[in-house]
Structure formats: C-alpha cells, structure tokens
N, C-alpha and C positions, 0 to 999 in steps of 0.2 A: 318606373319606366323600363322598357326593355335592354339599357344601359345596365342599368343596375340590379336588376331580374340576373344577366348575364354574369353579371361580376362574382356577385353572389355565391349564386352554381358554380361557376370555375372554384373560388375561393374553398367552400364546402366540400368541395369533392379532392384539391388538393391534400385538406386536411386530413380527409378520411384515407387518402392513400398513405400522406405521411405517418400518421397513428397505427397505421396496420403495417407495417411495414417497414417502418422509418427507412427509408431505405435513398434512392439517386436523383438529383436534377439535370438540368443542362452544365453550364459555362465553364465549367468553371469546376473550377481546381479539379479538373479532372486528373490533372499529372497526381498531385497528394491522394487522390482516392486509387487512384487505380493504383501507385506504388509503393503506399505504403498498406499495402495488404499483410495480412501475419503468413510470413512463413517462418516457422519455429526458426529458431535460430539454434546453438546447438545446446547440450542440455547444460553447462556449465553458465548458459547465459540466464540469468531471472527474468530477462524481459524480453519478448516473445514477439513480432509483430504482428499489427492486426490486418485479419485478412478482408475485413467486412468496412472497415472504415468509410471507402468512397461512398459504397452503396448506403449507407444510413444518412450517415452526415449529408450527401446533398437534397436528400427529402427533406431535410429538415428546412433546406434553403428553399425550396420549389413555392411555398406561400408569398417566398419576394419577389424570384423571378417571374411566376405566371399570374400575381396578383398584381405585384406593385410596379412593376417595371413592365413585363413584356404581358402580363393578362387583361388589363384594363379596356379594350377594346371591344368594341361589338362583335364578337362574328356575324350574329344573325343580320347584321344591318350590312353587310359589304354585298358588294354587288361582283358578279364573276366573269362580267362582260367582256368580254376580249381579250379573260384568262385561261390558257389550256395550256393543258401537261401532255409533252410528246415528248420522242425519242428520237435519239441522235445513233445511226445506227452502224457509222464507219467510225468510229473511235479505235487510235490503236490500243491494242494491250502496252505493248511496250515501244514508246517511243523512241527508245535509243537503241535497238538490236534489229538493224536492218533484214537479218536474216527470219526474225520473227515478225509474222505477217496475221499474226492472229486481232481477230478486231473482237468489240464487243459491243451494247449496244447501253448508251449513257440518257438520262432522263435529264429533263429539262422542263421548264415554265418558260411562256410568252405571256405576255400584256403589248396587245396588236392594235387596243382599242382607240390609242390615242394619236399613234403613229401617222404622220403627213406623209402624202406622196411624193411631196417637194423632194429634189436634190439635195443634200446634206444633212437632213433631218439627224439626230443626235442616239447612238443608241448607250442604255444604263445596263450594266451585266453585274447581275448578283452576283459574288462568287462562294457558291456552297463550301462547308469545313464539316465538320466534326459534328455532335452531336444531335440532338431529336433532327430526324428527314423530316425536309421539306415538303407543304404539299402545296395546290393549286394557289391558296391563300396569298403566299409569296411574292405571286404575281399583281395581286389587289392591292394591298395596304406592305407589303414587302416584307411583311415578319417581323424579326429578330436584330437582322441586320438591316435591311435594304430601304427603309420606311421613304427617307431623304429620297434614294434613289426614284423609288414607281412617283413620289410627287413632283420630280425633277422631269419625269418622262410623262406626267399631264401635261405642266405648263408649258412644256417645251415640244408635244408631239412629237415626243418619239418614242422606240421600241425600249420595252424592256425583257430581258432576260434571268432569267437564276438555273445555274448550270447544277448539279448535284454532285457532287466528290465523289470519285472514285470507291468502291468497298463503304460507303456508307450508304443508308436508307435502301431503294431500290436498285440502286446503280452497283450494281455487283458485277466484276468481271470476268469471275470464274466461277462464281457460286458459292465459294464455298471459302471459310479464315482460314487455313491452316498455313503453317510459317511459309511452306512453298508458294502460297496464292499471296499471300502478305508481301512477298519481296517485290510487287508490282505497287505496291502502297506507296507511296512517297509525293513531297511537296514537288520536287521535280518535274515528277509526271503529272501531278494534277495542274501544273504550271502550263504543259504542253496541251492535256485536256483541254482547257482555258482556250489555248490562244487558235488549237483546228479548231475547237464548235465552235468561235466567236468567226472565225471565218467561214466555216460550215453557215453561219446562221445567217452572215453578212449578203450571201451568196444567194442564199432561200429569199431573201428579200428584195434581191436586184439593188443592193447598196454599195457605194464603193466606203472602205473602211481603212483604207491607205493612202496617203498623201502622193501627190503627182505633179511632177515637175511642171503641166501644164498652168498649176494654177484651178484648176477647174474643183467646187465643192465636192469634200467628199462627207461621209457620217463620221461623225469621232466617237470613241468608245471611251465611258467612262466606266472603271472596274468599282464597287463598291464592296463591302467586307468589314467583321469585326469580329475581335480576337484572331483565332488561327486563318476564317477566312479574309481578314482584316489584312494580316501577313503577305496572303496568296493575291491580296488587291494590290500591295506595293509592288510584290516582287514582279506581278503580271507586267506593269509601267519600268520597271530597271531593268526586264531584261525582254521585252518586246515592245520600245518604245514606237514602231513603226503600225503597231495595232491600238495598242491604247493611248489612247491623248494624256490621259489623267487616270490620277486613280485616289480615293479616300478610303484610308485604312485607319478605321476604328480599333481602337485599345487594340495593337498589335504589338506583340512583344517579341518583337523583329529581332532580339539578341539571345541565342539557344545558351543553353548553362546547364553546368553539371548543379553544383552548389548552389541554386536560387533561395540565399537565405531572404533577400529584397522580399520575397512575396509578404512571412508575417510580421517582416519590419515596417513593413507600409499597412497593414493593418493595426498595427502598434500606432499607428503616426493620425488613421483614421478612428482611434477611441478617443483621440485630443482634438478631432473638427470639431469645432461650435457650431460648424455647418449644419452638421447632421447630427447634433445632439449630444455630442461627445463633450469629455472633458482633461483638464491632468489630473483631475480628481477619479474619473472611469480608468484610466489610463494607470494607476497607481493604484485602484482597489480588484481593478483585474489582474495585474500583475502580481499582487499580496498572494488572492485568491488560487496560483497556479502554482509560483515560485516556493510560497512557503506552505499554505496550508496544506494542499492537494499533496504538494510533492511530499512531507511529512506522514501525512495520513497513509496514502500507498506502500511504503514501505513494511509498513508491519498486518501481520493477522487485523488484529482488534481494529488498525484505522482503515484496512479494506471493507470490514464488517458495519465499518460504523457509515462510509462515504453508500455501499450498497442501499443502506435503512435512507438515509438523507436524500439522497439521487435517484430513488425508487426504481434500482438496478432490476432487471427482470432476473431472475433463478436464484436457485441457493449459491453463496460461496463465487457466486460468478468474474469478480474480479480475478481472483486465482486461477482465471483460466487461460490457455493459451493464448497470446496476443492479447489479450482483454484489457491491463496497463495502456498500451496504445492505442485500443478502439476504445475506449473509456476516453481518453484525452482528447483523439479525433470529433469525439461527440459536442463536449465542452468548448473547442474550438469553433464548432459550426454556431455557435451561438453568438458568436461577433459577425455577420456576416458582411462584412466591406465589399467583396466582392459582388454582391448582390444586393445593396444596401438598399432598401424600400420606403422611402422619403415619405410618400402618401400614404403611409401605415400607421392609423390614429389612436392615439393613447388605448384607446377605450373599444380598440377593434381588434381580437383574441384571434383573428384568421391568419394575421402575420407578424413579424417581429422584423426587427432592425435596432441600428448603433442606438439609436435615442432612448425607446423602451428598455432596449440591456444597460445602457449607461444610470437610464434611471435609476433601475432596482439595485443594480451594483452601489451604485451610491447612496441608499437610501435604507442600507439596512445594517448602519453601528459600523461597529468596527468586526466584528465578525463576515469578512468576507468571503468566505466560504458558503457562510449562510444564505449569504446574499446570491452566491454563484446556482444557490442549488434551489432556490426561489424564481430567478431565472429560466432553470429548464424547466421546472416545474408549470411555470407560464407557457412556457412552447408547449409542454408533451401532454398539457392540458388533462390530465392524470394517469395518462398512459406510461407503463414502465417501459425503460432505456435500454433496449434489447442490445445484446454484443452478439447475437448468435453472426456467422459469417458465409455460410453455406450457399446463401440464393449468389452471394456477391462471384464467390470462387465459381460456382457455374459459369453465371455468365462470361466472365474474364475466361476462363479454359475452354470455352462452345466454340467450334468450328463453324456453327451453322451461321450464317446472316439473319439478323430480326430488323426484317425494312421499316419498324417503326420504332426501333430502339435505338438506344444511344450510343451506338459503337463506340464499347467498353475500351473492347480487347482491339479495336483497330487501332484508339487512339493512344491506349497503352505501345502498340508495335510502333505507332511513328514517335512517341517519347523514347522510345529503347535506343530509336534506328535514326533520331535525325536531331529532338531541341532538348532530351532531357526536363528542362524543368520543373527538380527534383528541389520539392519543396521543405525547407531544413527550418529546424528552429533549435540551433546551438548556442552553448553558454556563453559562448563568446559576442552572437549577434544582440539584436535591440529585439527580439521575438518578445513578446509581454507573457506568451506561454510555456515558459523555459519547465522543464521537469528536469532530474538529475537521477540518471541518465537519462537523455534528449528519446525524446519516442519515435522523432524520426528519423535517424540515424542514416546515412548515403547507402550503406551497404542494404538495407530494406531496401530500397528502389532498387540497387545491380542485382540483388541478388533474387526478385520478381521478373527480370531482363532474362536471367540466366534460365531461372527454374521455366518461366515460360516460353519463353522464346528463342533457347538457347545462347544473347547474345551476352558477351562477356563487359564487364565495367570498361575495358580495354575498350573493347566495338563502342560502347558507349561514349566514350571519350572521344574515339578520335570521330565520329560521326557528328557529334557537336564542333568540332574544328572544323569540318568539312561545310556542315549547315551555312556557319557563320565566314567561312571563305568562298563562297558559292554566293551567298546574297550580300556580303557585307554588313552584318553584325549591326550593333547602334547605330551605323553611318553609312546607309545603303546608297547614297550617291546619286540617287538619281533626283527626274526633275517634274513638276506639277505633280508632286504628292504630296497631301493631306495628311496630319499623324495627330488627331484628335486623342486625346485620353482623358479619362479623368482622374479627379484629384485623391480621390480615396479608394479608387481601385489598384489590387496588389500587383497588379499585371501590368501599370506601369511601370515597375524598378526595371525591367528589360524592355519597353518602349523608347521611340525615339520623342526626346521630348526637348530637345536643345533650339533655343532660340536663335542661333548663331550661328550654327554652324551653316546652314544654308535655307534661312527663312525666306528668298523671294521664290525660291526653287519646291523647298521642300517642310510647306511653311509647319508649325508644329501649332498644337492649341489646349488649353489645360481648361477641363469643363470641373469649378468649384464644386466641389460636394457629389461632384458624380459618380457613380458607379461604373462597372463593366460595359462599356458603349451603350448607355442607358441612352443617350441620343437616338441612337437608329433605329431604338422601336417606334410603332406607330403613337401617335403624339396624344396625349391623356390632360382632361381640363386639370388632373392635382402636379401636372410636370411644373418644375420649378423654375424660376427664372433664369436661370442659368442652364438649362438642358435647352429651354425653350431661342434662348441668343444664341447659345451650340448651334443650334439648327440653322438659323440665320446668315452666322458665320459661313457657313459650311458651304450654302445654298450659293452666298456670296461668290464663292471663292471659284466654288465649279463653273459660276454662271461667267465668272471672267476667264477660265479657260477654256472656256465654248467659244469664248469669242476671240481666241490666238488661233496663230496660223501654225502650222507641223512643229517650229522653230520661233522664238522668241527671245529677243535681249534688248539692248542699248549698246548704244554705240561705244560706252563706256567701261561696259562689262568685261573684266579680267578675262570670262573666260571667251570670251567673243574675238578681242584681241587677237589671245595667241592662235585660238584659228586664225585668224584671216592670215598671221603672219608666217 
C-alpha cells in the first residue's frame, strides 16, 4: 500500500545518504557534534580532536529518526487544505535597542482550515528551533514537534501556527552567519519574535488573545515545542503569561551547563531498559568493549592497525590521523542511539538500528566484546568503510552563507557558545559506559571550537550559562500551566525538569517509559508503543483542562492564593 511504498523509499534513500556520506541528522546531540570537532590541539598532545564527529555520526542516526520515529508517516496521503506558508514582515531585528529600527521579514505556517468564527476559539503556536526548516507540512500533521498541537486545533476549531526561528531555514535576518549577524541570534529574541507574531497573527485574525477584566471570551494561545523549541514553549508561558495561557514543552532541557556529563550517564542507564531491549548484561559488555579493549588497542601502532582491519576503517594508517582517536570514538558512540531510540525497528529490518539490535549483538558474541562492538557497526555500515575524513563537516560549521534547507550547523554551535553550552563530556570519573583514557571529549575541545570560531572565550562561555539559567530559572522555571513531558531513555533529560513535587498542579512534569527524544510529538504511527500512545492522551488531557481555566486559577486554599489576597 501506499503506506509502506512511502516508508520504504524514505527508509532506502536514508540509507544511501548515510553510506555515502555517513555524515548529520536532526536532534540531537548536536552540541557533541558540532563541539567536539578536532582542532589539533598542541603537538605535545597525542590526542587530537575530531573535526568531522557531529557530521558522520548523526547520519548514522538519521534511519531512527526519519524511519522509526519521525518518518513513518504518509506524506503523499496528507492533505494541504488550509495550510500556507506566509511572511510576517514587521519583525524587529533587535528587540532590545530602541535606537535600532531595523525590521526583517520572518516565515510562518497557518492551518485556517479548521478554525471557528466563534469568539474564543483557541489558537496552537508551533514554536520553531534549530535544526531541518520547516515546510508547509507543519501546518498538516505538525512534523516533528507539533503532531498533539494541529490534532488539538481539529478537534477544538481552532488556528494553528509554526513561527520559523530566527537565522534558521528561510527566516534569515540579515542574510548572511557571520559572528556580527550571529549576535542578533539568541533565545531571547526569538522569545520576543514569539510573542509580536503571535500577536501580529492574533490581530490578522480579528481575535482577542489577552484576558479582560470585562469577563468577555478571549482565544487562549497554547505554545507547543520539543527539545530547544520545547525550551522556547516554556519560557514563552514564564515570561508572557498575559499571551500564552499554557504552554507544553517536550524533552526540554531548560537547565544550560557547562559540564553535561548527565547526557552519556543516561544513555549508560538506557542500555539497562528492558524496555527497549537493553540489559546489565548490554550495559557491562559495552562498557568492557570501550573501557578496556578499545582503549588498549588505541594506544599502540600494531592495536590501531589491528581496530582499522576489524572496523573496516576507510584509508591506510588512518587512525594516526589527526583528531581521528576522537572521531573513531564518536562513531562507536552513535551506535547506542538513546537519543533517537527506534522502537518499531525489527530484528530482521537492516534499514535501521536501535538499543535492542545493539544490545543483541553485544551480548551474543562470547566474551570478546570488541568483537562483538565491531559486528555491530558492521550491521549499520552494511559493508561500507567508516570514514574519519572531516572536511565537508569544518565547511559547513565555518560558511557564512545560510542553506534554508540545512540544519543550522554553525547557528546552533553560536547559541551553545553564546547561551546553554551543553557540552557533552564522558570523564573517568562519571558513569559514561564509554570511558577512554584520556576522555575524547575533553571541555577544552568545546571552548576552544568557541574560541577558534567565534571568538568567544570559555570565560564568555561561562558566565552566559549563569545568565541563561538566571534569565529563565534553570530546573525550576516557576511558572504555571506548563507541561514538562520527557522521556525515560532520552539523554536530554538529566537537564529537564522532571520533579514531581516541586509544583505538580502548576507545572505538572511526566516520564514517557521507554521513550526517546519527544517521540510523542510526532505524528502518531500503528508501531508507536503503549506508552508514547497514553503520552499523547495525557497530554491531550491536560491542555483540554486548561482550555477550560479562566486567565487565573486556584482554590481557596492555595498557599499561593492566600498571601495575595493578604
């Protein structure tokens, strides 16, 4: 059927880009790819980092995400009716320098189709982030993140939106990356982006979007978002609560950090889900596999020579090459993929991989786990050799130019420099299952990719992460009718807000078992699991009860109710 015709093709064609190329995805770990690039370090060091890491390694993931998780979908069967792509064309540049008056013109999606005439009707705002641009699709089935959202805006008649981030896809506002157009980049401003078009759009519609002391219906605006835009959906509800009623923010890792060793701690924690095919038995022959064999064998001539023959390393002598210990690691790494973990990916289906197939093989071949490690990639690269070259990656990260249908490399590297860091580490001291000695990812590869490219110093870097997390409030943003879905095996919750206590009527939190990176929000597939599928329900729930609050809500009882009134 034209289901699975579709699937297929997606599936096929991932492959053949991955194999040619091994090269970048979406989600995800783009902080690790984009910082830990090799920049020679000095020549007294033996280990060198790798400049090509992000760019290979997240191809390798691209069979999960546009297979198993976000590709399963028809395109050819969605229908486009009452979806168009316009422009918003008063945006400022700079929303905080009065004296600069310069505007630009920001790209948008509508879905008009469902929307009532009625007073109050409800509007859903996508809010665009970081990687692959958006297109009209967005508006249909809502992508990546917004799936909940466009089904909330059938049942409910109302508008939906997805705004486009500043400096990514088409929404460029000066034309061009160079660090002087970059300093217009920031969560900040795309915060304010956010809250003119949603009134810009409130406006085009003849809707009131702000509470009124009369009483009289207004439309409420619910923000949706996951990951970074996940972030930009909470902060949009804590700091314009008078635009947005609510807001659900998917796997948002709302806490900036320099040192995020959480990221491969929690993938260490997802090779022991039973959930998803893990074990302590995966968990202890992956560990063997990096700790002792690898890191053994790398050391010397003879065990580089011997991992190249086993690993079916592309070139002569290639591990000896600069950065190449690091981009070697980053490779082996991608092969546990938690963050994009592919559930509906069947034994016996060679197009993708996930924790269950690696947990397999790991476990299934003696006590030689190395052997086992390199049996493993061998299954992904499907005979193709394990390239470290790093060239196409360093372009792209250094181009000035905008690619409106790439993955703003180099934007999302400037706002890791310039604002959350997380710099993804795996030291001897953490629970990382991938430990080498010395660590591949070392903090000073990330400042010193900051420095070489962007000029900003580990210092900038420092205190801009103080600032992020004093500006929004860190793990405990304080505010109220927000949603903080995550799931359980993605890495991107160790800086999520996930506390059930600290203010569950307000700002309720919710842990999707066995899920990946806001695998909820994409549009919903017959192999989604029980648990992604009651996500959705929950969720559905939760919004549809704060559709039904007035601006202000509590009990008569409520501590914080109280000391207002006294």
């Amino acid at each position: 059927d034209v289901y699975k015709r579709q699937t297929r093709r997606r599936a096929r064609r991932v492959v053949r880009v991955t194999r040619r190329r091994v090269v970048r995805s979406r989600q995800i770990m783009r902080v690790v790819a984009a910082l830990s690039l090799a920049l020679a370090l000095s020549a007294a060091s033996c280990d060198a980092i790798s400049v090509n890491a992000r760019w290979r390694v997240d191809a390798l993931r691209a069979r999960a995400i546009r297979r198993g998780i976000g590709g399963g979908h028809d395109a050819s069967a969605r229908t486009s009716i009452g979806a168009h792509e316009r422009w918003f064309a008063e945006q400022r540049l700079d929303h905080f320098d009065n004296a600069l008056n310069a505007s630009w013109t920001q790209r948008y999606f509508v879905n008009d189709a469902y929307a009532s005439a009625e007073r109050g009707a409800p509007v859903f705002v996508c809010v665009g982030g970081e990687g692959p641009a958006l297109d009209v699709d967005v508006a249909v089935d809502g992508g990546e993140h917004c799936a909940i959202a466009t089904a909330l805006a059938k049942k409910h008649r109302g508008l939906f939106f997805a705004l486009e981030h500043r400096f990514y896809g088409k929404s460029q506002p000066t034309g061009d990356l160079s660090v002087e157009s970059l300093r217009f980049l920031s969560s900040a401003q795309a915060l304010e982006d956010l809250v003119t078009f949603t009134r810009f759009a409130a406006a085009a519609y003849g809707l009131e979007i702000e509470p009124r002391n009369d009483g009289r219906k207004y439309s409420k605006v619910i923000a949706f978002g996951g990951s970074y835009p996940g972030m930009l959906a909470a902060w949009s509800r804590v700091k314009f609560p008078h635009v947005f009623h609510a807001a659900v923010a998917s796997s948002a890792p709302v806490r900036a950090q320099i040192d995020m060793r959480g990221y491969y701690e929690v993938v260490g924690d997802a090779l022991r889900e039973k959930d998803v095919g893990g074990s302590d038995a995966c968990y202890t022959a992956v560990e063997n596999a990096f700790t002792v064999r690898l890191n053994e064998a790398l050391k010397t001539s003879s065990g580089r020579r011997a991992l190249e023959k086993q690993f079916n390393v592309c070139g002569d002598e290639a591990l000896d090459g600069v950065g190449a210990r690091d981009d070697f690691a980053d490779v082996l790494r991608a092969m546990f993929p938690a963050q994009n973990n592919d559930p509906s990916c069947l034994a016996d289906d060679d197009s993708c991989f996930n924790i269950a197939k690696a947990c397999t093989i790991m476990t299934s071949h003696g006590e030689d786990k190395l052997a086992a490690l390199a049996a493993h990639v061998a299954a992904v690269f499907r005979g193709e050799c394990v390239s470290l070259d790093s060239e196409a990656y360093m372009r792209e990260l250094k181009s000035e130019i905008p690619n409106p249908k790439g993955e703003g490399e180099r934007q999302w590297t400037w706002q890791t420099c310039t604002e959350f860091a997380f710099f993804q580490t795996c030291e001897k001291s953490s629970k990382c299952p991938f430990k080498l000695d010395p660590p591949t990812m070392p903090l000073e590869a990330y400042h010193k990719i900051c420095a070489d490219v962007f000029g900003v110093s580990a210092e900038q870097t420092r205190l801009a992460v103080e600032r992020s997390n004093a500006r929004y409030g860190s793990i405990t943003p304080g505010g109220t009718r927000i949603m903080f879905p995550s799931g359980s095996i993605d890495p991107w919750i160790a800086n999520s807000f996930v506390s059930d206590t600290f203010a569950p009527r307000f700002e309720p939190a919710l842990i999707v078992k066995g899920a990946s990176h806001h695998a909820w929000t994409h549009p919903p597939k017959d192999t989604d699991t029980d648990a992604l599928v009651e996500a959705r329900a929950i969720i559905v729930g939760q919004v549809e009860k704060w559709l039904n609050e007035g601006p202000m809500v509590g009990r008569r009882n409520d501590a914080r109710l109280r000391v207002a009134e006294a």
